[in-house]
C-alpha positions in Angstrom: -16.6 36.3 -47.0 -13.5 33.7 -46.8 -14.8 30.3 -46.7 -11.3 29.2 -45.7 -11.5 30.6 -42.3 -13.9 28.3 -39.8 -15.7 28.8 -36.7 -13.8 29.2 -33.7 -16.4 28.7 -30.7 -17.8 25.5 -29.6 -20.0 24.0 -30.3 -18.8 24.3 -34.1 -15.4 23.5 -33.0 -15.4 20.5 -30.1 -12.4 21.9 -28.0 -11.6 25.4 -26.9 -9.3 27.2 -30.6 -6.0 27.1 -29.7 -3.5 30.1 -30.7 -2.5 28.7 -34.1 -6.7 28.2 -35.0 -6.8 32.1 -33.9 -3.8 32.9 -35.8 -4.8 31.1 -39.0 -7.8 32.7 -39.3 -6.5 36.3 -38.8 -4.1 35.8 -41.4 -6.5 34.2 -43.4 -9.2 37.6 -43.1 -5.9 40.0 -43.7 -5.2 37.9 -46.8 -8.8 38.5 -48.0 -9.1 41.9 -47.0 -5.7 43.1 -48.5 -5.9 41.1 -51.5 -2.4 39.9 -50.9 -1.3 36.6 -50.3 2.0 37.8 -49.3 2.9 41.3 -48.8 5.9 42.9 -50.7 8.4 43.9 -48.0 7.6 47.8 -48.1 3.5 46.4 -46.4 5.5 43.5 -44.5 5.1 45.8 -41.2 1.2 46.8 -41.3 0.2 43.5 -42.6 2.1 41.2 -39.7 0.5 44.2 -37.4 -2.8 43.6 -38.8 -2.9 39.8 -38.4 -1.5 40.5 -34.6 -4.2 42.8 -34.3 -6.8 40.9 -35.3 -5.6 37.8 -33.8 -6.1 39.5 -30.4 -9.7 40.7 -31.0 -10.6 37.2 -32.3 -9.3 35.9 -29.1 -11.1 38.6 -27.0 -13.9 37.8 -28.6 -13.7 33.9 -28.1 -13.2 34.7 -24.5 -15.9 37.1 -24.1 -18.9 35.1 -25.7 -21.1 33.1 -23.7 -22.2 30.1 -24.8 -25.7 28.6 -23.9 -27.4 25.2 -24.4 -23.6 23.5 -25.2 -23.4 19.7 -25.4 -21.8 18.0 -22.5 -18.2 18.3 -22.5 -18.1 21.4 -24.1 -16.9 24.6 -22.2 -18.9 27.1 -20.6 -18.2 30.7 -19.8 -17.9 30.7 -15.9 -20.5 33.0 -14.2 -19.2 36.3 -13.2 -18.0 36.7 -9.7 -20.7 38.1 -7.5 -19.7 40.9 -5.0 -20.4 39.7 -1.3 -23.4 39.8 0.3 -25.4 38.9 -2.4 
């Protein structure tokens, strides 16, 4: 879809995405999805909301996902919590 915007997760990026990586790429999908490079003023609002929004998901996401079979080094989700007496 937007070849400009990268893989986040490891191990297609080495260290954890920062805010800015997340940010960048959620502006980058608004811009492709919108067709605008920069809004007029009158879609200033939903577009910034947009790019917040999505930002937030993305990092959700990045936070959510499990990865398996990473190289050394490279950060793994931490198991979940068991309840006690397991």
């Amino acid at each position: 879809m937007c070849r400009s915007i990268k893989t986040l997760r490891p191990p297609a990026l080495p260290e954890e995405a920062t805010a800015d990586d997340i940010h960048a790429a959620a502006l980058q999908y608004v811009r492709k999805v919108s067709g605008f490079r920069a809004p007029a003023a009158h879609n200033r609002e939903v577009f910034d909301r947009a790019v917040r929004e999505i930002a937030e998901a993305t990092a959700r996401l990045l936070d959510g996902l499990e990865v398996r079979g990473a190289h050394p080094g490279v950060r793994q989700r931490a198991p979940e919590p068991q309840p006690d007496g397991v």
